[in-house]
N, C-alpha and C positions, 0 to 999 in steps of 0.2 A: 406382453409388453416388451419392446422391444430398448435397450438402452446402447448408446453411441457415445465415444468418449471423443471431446475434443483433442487435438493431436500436439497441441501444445498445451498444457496447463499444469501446477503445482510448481513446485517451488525450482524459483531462479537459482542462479548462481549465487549472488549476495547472501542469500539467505544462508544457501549451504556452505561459504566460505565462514559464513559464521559461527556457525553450529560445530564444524572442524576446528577452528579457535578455540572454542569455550569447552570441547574436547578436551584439549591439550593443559586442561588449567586441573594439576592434581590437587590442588587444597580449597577446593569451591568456598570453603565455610571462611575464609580468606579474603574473597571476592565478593563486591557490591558491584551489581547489575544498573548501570543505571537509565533506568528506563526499562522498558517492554525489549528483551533483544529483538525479537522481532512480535510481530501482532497475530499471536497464535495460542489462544489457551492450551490447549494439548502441552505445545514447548515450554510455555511458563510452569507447567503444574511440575513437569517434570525434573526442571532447573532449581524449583521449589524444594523438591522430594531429596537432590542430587546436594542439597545446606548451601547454595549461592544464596548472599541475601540481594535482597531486591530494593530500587527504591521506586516508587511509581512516577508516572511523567509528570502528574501535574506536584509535585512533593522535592523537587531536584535544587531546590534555592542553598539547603545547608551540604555541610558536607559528610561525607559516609565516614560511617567508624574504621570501617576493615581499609587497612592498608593502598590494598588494590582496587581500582575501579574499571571494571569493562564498558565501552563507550558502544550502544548500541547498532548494528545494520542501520539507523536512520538518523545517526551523528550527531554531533552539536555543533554549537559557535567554537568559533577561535577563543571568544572572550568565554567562554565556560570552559574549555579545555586552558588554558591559562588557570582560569581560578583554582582549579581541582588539582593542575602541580602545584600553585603558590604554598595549598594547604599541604601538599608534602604527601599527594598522595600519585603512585605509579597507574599508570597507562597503558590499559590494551585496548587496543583499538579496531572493531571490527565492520567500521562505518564501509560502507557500501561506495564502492568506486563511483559508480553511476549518480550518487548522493553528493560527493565529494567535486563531481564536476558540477555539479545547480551552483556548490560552493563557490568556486573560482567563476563558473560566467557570472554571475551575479556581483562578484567581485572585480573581476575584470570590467564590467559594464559600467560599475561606481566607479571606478578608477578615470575612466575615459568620458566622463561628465554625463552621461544619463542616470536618469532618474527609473531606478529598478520597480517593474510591475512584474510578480512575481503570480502566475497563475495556480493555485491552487486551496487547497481546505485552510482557512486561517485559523491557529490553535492548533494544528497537526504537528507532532515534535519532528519532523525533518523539516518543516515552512520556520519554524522559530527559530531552530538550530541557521536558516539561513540567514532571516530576518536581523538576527540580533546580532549580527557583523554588519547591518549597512547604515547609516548614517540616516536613512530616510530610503520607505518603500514603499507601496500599496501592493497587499495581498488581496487579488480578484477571485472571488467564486463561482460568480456565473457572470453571463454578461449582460445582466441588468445591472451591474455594480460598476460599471464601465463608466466614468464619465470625461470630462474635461480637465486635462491634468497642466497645473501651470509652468511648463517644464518646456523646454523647447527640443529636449533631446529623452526620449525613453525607450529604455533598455526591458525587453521583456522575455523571461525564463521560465521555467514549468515542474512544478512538483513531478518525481518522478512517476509519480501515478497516475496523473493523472488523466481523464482521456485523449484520445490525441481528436474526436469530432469536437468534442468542449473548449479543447484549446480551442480551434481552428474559429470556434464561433465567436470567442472572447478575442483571439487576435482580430477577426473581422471589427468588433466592436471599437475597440480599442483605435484602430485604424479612420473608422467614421467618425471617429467621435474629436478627433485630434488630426485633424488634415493638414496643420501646418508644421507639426512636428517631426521631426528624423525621427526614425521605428526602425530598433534593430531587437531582430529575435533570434534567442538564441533555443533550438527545440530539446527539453533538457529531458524530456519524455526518455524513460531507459528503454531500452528495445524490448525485453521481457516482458512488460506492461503491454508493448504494441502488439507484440506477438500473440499474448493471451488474447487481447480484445479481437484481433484479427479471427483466429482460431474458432472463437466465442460466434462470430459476425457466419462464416462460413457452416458452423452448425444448426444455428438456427432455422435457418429453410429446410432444414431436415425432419423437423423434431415438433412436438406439440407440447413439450413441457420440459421444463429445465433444472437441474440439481448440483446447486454452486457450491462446492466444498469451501471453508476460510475461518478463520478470527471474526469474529464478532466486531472487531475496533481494525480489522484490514482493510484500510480505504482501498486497496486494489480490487479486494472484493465483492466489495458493494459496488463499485462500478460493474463488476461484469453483473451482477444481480440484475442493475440498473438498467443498462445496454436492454438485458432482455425485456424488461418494461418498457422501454421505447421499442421495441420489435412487435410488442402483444404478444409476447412467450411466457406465458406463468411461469413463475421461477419461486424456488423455497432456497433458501440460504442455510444451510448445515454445519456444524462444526465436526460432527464425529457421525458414523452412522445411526450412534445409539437416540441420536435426534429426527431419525423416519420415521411417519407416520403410513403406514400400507395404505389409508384411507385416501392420503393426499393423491394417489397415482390412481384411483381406479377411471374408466373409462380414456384413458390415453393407449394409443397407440405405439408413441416412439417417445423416449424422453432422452434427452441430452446429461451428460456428465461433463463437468467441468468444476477447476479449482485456484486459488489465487496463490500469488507467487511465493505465500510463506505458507503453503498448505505441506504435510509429509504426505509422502510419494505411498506410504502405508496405509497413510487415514481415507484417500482416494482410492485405494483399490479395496478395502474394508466397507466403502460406503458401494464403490462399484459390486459387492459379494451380494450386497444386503439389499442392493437394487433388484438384482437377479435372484434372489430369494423371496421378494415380494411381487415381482412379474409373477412366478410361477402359482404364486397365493390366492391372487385378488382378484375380485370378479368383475365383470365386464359393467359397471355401473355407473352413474355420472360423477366426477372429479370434485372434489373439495377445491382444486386449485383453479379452478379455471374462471 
């Protein structure tokens, strides 16, 4: 069996400016994490093991004991970063630039009288973190949720994850569905999302089977999962190598490697060893995955 690694995938910059932050902080047991810092068990077990305390995303309403609180890679509102100085508590901040701009065009869009359609997963803590600075939004998921909006001006932005053929179909929708309204988009899609998906798109005419390294809760991930089920590329979604099964690969020929933006650059070439340890294994017999 043969495995190919896509030429772009694992973790973006955002991630890793993060992780260099939370570095720098000597008294962890100090620091309440708020939220997931980024969507990767591996880095949470770790930050866990290292005495940061945690609070989970859907638990974020009170306020944390410890003094300091670090503001996730996937941000919040202006009005939640408010409330958390009012409570007298200090600020590190390791929200993701690319994040920070969904913030302002979304902002800027409300400013300028459009009505913000914000494309992406509703309940996802970067879509809330937007949401809950605009006076009035619609988060779209697919574009059967697309309707008629009574707004004569809308302003439409993009979870940074999200994919950029999803957009393109909800912007079509969006568009038919509202032909007398001004439509201004701003594509908030971060380039690291485009890129993986890109990477992802050019491997698959390669490959018979595919092995997406990620978080379990990393919407980047599941979309490339995803992608490959709109391809007909069986795909297993992984977190660590210790989650391979040798039965899933037998009778493949070529299988693909790929991993999402908050994956470690470690956990991908540990899953890559253990791929080339079960090539050498397994016998030439019909696939569980296919």
């Amino acid at each position: 069996m043969k495995v190919i690694r896509a030429d772009v995938m694992g973790m973006c910059f955002g991630v890793r400016d993060a992780l260099k932050i939370i570095e720098n902080e000597s008294a962890p047991q100090d620091v309440t994490i708020h939220g997931q810092l980024v969507h990767n068990e591996l880095v949470l077990t770790d930050l866990q093991g290292r005495g940061f305390h945690m609070t989970s995303e859907s638990e974020r309403a009170g306020l944390p004991e410890t003094g300091t609180v670090l503001i996730t890679a996937h941000g919040i509102s202006n009005r939640e970063r408010q409330r958390l100085q009012a409570g007298g508590k200090q600020l590190v901040d390791t929200t993701c630039p690319l994040v920070t701009r969904v913030h302002q065009a979304a902002l800027s869009l409300q400013a300028d009288g459009y009505h913000v359609l914000l494309i992406g997963r509703r309940g996802h803590v970067e879509v809330q973190g937007v949401v809950e600075d605009l006076e009035s939004c619609d988060v779209i998921q697919s574009e059967e949720e697309v309707r008629r909006y009574p707004h004569s001006k809308l302003g439409v932005v993009c979870q940074t994850t999200a994919p950029s053929r999803h957009v393109e179909l909800v912007r079509a929708a969006i568009a038919a569905k509202n032909p007398d309204a001004e439509i201004k988009f701003v594509d908030t899609v971060c380039l690291p999302t485009k890129e993986h998906q890109r990477a992802l798109e050019r491997l698959l005419g390669q490959v018979d089977a595919m092995v997406v390294v990620g978080g379990r809760n990393s919407n980047n991930t599941r979309e490339l999962v995803a992608l490959c089920a709109e391809r007909g590329i069986p795909a297993v979604h992984v977190q660590s190598s210790g989650d391979l099964e040798p039965r899933w690969f037998a009778g493949y020929q070529t299988v693909g490697l790929t991993g999402g933006t908050s994956t470690l650059d470690v956990t991908i070439d540990e899953v890559y060893t253990a791929l080339m340890e079960i090539s050498a294994s397994i016998e030439p017999t019909e696939s569980v995955l296919a």
